[in-house]
C-alpha positions as protocol buffer text, in pm:
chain_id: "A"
residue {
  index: 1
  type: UNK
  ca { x: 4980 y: -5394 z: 1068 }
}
residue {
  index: 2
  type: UNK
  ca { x: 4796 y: -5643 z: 849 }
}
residue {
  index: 3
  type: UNK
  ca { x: 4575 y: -5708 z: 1117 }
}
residue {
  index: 4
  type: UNK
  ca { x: 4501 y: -5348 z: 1207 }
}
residue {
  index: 5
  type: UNK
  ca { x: 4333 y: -5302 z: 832 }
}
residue {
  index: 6
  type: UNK
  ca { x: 4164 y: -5585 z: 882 }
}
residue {
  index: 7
  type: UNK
  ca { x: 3987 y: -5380 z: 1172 }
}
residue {
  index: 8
  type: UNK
  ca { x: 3954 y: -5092 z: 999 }
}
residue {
  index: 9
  type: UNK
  ca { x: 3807 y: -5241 z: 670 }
}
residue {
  index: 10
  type: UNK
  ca { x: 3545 y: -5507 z: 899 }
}
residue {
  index: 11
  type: UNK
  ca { x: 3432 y: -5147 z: 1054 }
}
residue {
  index: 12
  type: UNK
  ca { x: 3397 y: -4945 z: 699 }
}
residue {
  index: 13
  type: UNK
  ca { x: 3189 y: -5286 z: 617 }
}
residue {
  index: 14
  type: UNK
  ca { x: 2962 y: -5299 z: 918 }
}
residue {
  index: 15
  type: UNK
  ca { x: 2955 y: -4879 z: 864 }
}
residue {
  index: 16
  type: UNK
  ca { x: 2806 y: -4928 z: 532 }
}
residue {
  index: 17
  type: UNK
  ca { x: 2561 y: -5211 z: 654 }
}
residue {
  index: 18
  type: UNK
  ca { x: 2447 y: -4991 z: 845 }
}
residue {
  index: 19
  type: UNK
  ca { x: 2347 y: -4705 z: 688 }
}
residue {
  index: 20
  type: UNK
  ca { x: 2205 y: -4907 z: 404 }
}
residue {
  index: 21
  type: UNK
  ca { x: 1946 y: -5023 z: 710 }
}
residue {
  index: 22
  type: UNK
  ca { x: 1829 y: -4629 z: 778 }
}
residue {
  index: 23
  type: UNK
  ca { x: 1596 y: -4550 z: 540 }
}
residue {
  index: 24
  type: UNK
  ca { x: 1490 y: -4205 z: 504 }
}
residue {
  index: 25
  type: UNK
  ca { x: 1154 y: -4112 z: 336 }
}
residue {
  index: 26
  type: UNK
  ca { x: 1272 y: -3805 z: 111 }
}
residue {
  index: 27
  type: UNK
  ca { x: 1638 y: -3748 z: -42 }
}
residue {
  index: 28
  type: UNK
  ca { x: 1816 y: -3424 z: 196 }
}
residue {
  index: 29
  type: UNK
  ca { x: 1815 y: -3206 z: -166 }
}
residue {
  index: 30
  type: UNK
  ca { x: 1461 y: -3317 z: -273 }
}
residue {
  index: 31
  type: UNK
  ca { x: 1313 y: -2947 z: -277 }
}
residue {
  index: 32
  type: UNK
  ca { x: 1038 y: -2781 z: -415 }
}
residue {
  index: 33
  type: UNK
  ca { x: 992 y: -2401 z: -462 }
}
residue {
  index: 34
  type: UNK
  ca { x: 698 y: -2260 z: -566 }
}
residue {
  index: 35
  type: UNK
  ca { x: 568 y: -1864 z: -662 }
}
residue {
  index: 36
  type: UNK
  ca { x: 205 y: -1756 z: -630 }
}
residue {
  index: 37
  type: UNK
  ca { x: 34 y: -1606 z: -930 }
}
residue {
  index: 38
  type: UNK
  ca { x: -154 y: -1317 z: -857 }
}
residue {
  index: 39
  type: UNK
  ca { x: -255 y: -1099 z: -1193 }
}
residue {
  index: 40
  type: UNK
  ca { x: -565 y: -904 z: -1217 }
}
residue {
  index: 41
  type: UNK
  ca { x: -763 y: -974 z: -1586 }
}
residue {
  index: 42
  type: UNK
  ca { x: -990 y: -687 z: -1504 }
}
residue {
  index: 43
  type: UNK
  ca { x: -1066 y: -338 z: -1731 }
}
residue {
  index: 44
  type: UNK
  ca { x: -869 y: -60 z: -1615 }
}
residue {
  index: 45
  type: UNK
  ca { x: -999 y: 247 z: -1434 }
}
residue {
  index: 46
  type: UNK
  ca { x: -912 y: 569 z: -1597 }
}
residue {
  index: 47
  type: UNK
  ca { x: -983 y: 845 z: -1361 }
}
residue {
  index: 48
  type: UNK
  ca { x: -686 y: 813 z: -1131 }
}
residue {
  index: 49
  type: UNK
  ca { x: -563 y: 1121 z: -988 }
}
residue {
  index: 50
  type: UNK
  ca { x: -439 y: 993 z: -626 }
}
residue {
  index: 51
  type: UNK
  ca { x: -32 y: 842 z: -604 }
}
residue {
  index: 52
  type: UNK
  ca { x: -97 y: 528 z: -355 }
}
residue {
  index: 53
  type: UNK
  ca { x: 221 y: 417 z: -150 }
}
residue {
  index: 54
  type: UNK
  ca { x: 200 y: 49 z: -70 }
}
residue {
  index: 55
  type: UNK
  ca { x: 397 y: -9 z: 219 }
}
residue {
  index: 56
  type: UNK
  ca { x: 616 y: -384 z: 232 }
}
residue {
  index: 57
  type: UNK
  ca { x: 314 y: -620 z: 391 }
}
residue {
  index: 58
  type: UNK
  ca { x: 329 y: -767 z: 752 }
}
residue {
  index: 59
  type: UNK
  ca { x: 271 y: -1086 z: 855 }
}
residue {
  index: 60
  type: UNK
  ca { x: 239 y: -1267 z: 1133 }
}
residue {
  index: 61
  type: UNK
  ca { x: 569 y: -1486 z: 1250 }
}
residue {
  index: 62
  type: UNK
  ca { x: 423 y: -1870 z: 1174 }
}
residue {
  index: 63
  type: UNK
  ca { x: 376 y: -1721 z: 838 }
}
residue {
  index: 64
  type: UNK
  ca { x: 653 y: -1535 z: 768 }
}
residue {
  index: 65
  type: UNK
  ca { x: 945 y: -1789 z: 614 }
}
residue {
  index: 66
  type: UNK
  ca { x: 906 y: -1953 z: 329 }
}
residue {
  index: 67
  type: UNK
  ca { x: 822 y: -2321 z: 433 }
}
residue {
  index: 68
  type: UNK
  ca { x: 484 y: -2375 z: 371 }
}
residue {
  index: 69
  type: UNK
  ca { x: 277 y: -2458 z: 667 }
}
residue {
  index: 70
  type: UNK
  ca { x: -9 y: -2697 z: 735 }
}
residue {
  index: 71
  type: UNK
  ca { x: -247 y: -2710 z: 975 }
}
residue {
  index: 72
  type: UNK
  ca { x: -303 y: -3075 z: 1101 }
}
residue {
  index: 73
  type: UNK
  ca { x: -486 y: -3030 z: 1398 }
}
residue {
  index: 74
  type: UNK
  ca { x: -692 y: -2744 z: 1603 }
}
residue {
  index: 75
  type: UNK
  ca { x: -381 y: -2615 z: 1735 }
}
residue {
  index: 76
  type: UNK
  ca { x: -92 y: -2814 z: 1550 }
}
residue {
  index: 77
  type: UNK
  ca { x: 65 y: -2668 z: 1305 }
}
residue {
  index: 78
  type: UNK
  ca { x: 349 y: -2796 z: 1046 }
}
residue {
  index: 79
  type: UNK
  ca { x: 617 y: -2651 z: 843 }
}
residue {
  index: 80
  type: UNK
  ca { x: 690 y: -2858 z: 563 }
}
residue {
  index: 81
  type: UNK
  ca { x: 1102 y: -2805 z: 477 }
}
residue {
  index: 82
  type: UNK
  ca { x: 1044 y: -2940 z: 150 }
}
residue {
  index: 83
  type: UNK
  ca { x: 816 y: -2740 z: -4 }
}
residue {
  index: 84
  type: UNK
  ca { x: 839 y: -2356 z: 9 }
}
residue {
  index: 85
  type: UNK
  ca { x: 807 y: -2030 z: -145 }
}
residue {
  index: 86
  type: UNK
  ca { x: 1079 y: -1924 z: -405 }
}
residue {
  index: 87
  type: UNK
  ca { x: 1104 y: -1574 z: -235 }
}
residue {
  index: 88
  type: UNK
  ca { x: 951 y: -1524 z: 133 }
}
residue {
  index: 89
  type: UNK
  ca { x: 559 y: -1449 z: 61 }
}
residue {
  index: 90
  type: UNK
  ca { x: 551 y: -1073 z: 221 }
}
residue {
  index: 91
  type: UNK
  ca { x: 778 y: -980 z: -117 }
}
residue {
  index: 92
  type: UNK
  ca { x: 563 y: -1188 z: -340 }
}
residue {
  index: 93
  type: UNK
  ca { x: 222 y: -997 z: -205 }
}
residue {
  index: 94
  type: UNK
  ca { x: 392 y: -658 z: -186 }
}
residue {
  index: 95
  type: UNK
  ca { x: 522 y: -720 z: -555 }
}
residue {
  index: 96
  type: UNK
  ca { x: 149 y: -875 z: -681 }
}
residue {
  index: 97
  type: UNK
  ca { x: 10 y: -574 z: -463 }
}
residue {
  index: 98
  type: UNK
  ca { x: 163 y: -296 z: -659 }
}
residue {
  index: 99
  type: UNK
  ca { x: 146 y: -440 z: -981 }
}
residue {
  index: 100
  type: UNK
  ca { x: -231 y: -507 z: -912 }
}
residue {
  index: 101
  type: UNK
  ca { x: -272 y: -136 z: -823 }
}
residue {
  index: 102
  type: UNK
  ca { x: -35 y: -45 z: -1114 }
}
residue {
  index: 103
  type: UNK
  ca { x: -277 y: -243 z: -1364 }
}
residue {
  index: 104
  type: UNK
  ca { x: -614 y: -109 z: -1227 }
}
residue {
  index: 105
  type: UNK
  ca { x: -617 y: 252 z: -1292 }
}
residue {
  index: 106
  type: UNK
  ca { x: -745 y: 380 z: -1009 }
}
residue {
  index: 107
  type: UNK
  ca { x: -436 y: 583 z: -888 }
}
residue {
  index: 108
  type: UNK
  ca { x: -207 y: 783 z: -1153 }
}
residue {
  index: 109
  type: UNK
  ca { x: 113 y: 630 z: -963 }
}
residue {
  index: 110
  type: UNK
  ca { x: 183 y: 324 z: -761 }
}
residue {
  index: 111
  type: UNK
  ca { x: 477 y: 340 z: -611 }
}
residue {
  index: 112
  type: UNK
  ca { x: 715 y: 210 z: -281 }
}
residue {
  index: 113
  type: UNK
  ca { x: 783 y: 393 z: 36 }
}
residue {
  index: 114
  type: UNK
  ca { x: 1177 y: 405 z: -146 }
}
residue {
  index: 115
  type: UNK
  ca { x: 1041 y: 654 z: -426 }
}
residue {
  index: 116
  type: UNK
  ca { x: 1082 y: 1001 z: -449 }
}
residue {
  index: 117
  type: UNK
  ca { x: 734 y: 1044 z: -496 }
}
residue {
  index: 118
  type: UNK
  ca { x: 510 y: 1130 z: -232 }
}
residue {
  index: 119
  type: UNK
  ca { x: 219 y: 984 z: -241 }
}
residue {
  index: 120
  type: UNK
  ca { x: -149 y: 1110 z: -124 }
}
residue {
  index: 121
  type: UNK
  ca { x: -243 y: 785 z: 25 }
}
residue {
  index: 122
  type: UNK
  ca { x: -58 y: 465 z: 165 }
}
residue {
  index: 123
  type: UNK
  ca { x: -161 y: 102 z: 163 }
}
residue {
  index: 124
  type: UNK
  ca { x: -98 y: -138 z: 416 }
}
residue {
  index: 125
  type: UNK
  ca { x: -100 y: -522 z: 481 }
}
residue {
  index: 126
  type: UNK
  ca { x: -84 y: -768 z: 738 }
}
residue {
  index: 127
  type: UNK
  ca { x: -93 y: -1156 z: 642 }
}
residue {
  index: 128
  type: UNK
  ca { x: -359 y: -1266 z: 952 }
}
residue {
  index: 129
  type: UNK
  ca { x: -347 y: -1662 z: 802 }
}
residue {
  index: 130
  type: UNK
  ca { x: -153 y: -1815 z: 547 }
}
residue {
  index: 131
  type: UNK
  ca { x: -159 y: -2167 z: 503 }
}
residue {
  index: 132
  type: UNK
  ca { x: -311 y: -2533 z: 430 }
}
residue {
  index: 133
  type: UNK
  ca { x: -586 y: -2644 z: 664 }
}
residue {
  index: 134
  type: UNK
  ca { x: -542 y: -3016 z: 711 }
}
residue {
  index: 135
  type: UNK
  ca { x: -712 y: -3108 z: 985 }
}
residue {
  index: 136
  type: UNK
  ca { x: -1064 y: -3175 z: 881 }
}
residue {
  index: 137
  type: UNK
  ca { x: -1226 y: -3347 z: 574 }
}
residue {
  index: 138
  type: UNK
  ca { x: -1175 y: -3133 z: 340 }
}
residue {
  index: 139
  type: UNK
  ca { x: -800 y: -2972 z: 293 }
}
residue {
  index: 140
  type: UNK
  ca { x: -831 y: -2610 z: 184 }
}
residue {
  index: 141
  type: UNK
  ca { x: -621 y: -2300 z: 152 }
}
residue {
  index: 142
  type: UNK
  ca { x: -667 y: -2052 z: 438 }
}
residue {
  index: 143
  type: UNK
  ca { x: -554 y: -1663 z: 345 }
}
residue {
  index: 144
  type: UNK
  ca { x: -672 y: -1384 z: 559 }
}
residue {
  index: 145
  type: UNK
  ca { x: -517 y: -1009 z: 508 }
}
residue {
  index: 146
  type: UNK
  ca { x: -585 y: -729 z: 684 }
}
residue {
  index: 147
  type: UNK
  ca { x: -578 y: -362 z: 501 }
}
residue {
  index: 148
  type: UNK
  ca { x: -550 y: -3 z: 601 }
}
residue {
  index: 149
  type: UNK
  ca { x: -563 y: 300 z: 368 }
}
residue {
  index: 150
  type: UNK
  ca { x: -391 y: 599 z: 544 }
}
residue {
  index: 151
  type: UNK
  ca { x: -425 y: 948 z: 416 }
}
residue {
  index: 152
  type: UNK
  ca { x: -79 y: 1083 z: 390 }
}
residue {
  index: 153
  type: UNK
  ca { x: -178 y: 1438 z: 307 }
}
residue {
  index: 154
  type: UNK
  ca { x: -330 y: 1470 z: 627 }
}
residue {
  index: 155
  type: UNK
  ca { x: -110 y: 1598 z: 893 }
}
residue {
  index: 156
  type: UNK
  ca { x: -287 y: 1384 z: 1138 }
}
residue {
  index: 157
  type: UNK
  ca { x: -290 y: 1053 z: 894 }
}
residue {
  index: 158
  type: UNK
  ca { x: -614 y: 917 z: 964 }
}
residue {
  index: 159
  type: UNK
  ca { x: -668 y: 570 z: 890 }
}
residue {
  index: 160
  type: UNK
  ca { x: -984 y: 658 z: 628 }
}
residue {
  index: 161
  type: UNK
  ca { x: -1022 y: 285 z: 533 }
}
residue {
  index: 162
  type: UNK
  ca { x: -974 y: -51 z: 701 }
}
residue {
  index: 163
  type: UNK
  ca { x: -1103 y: -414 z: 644 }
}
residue {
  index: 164
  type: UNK
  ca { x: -979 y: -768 z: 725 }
}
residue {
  index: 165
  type: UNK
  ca { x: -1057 y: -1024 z: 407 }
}
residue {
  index: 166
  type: UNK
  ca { x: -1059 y: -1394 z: 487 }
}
residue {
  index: 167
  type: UNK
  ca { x: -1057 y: -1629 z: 199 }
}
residue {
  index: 168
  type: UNK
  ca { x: -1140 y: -2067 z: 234 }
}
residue {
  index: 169
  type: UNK
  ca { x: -1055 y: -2237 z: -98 }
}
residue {
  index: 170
  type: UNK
  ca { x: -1130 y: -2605 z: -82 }
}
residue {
  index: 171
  type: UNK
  ca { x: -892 y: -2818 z: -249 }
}
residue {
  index: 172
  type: UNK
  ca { x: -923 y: -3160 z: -425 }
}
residue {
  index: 173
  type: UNK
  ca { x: -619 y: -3290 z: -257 }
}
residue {
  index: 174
  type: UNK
  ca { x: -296 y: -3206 z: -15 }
}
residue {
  index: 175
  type: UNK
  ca { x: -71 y: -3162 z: -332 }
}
residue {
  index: 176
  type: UNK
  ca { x: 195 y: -2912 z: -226 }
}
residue {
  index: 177
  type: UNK
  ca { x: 127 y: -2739 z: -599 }
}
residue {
  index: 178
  type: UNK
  ca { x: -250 y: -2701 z: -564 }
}
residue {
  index: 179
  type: UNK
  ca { x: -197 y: -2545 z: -224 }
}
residue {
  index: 180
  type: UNK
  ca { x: -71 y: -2286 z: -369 }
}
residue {
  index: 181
  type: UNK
  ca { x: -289 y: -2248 z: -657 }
}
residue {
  index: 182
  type: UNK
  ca { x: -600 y: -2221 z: -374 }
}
residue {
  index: 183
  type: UNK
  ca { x: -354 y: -1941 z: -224 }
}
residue {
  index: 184
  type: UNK
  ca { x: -304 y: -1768 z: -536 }
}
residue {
  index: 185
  type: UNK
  ca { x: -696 y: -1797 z: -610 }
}
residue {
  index: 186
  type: UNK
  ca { x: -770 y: -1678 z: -179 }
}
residue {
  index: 187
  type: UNK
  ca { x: -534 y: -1382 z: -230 }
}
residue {
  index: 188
  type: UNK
  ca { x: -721 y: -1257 z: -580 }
}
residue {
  index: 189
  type: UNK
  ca { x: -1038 y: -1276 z: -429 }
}
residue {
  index: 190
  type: UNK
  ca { x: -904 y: -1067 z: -188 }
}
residue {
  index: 191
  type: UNK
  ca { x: -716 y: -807 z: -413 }
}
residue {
  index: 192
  type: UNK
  ca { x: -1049 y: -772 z: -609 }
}
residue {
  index: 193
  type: UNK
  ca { x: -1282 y: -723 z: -326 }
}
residue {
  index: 194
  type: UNK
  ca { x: -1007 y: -427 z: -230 }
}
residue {
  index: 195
  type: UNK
  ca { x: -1037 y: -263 z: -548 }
}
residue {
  index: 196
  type: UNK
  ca { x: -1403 y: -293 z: -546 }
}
residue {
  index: 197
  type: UNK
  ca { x: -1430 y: -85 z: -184 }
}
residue {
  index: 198
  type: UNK
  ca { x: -1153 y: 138 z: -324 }
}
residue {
  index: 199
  type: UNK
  ca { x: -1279 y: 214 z: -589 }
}
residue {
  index: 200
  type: UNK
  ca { x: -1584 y: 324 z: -371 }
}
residue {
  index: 201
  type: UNK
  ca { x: -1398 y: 575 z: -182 }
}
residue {
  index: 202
  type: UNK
  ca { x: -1417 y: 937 z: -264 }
}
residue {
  index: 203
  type: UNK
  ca { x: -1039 y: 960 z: -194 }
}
residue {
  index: 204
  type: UNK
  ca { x: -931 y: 765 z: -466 }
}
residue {
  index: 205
  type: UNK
  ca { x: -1207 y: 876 z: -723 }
}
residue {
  index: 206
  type: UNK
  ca { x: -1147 y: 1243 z: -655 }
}
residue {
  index: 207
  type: UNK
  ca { x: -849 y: 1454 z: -647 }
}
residue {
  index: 208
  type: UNK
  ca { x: -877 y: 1635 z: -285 }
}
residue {
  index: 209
  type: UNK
  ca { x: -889 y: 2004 z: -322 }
}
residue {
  index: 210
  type: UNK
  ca { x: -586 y: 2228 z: -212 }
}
């Protein structure tokens, strides 16, 4: 018996040896979640007349969890399990999206497909590119969106506006934090240069006649 926990204890010993030899480069639980800040410091519009419905955005599938993803080579890609989005980034642009809208003016209501409204016009997105390019000198943050305006009151609902944005922000570094700053930065370039063509459009500047 004696010499049976003698056994057991020389294994628990050589056990712990052992895994004190395996070093691993980041604790399991060392996570980092971050949100991208997307607010509009703009003057408001005040002739809105239109209700815009701004659909949930799209995105392609290397894109679409919440790891952040690097590009390390022409065609290598990484997803980095330690850093990631608080919420997966479709909700985060949908949210920023309307509340961007919501801010600007331009439309009396901004509302979800879920609302009782029904709205005159509906926004869509689709996330093209959205990550850290890491492969060349330079690391930047690499956001391209793709929009279409569809007029809802039409009974044929003719796309009546569509443009892909693509946005390069060089960073200083590969920090994990200033990624997504040059994301948050990428995507409000792109949100303004939207409002600028929208506001353009005589379907948002003029209510359409009966």
């Amino acid at each position: 018996m004696k010499i049976s926990i003698k056994i057991v204890i020389s294994f628990l010993i050589i056990g712990a040896i052992a895994a004190g030899c395996v070093k691993f480069d980041r604790p399991a639980l060392d996570r980092k979640y971050f949100v991208m800040s997307v607010e509009r410091n703009k003057d408001s519009h005040t002739n809105g007349t239109e209700t815009l419905v701004v659909r949930r955005f799209q995105i392609s599938p290397q894109y679409q969890d919440r790891e952040l993803v690097y590009r390390k080579d022409k065609s290598i890609y990484e997803a980095d399990y330690y850093n990631l989005f608080f919420v997966p980034p479709t909700e985060m642009l949908t949210n920023d999206l309307r509340r961007w809208f919501s801010d600007s003016g331009i439309f009396k209501n901004v509302v979800s497909p879920s609302s009782l409204s029904s709205g005159g016009l509906v926004l869509e997105g689709l996330v093209n590119s959205l990550y850290g390019d890491y492969h060349g000198n330079v690391p930047a943050a690499v956001v391209e969106i793709q929009f279409f305006l569809v007029d809802n009151q039409d009974e044929n609902t003719p796309i009546i506006y569509s443009r892909t944005f693509s946005e390069k922000i060089k960073l200083k570094s590969k920090d994990s934090a200033e990624l997504v700053e040059g994301m948050s930065s990428g995507i409000k370039n792109i949100f303004s240069k939207l409002e600028a063509d929208l506001v353009g459009l005589k379907a948002v500047s003029e209510e359409k006649p009966n």
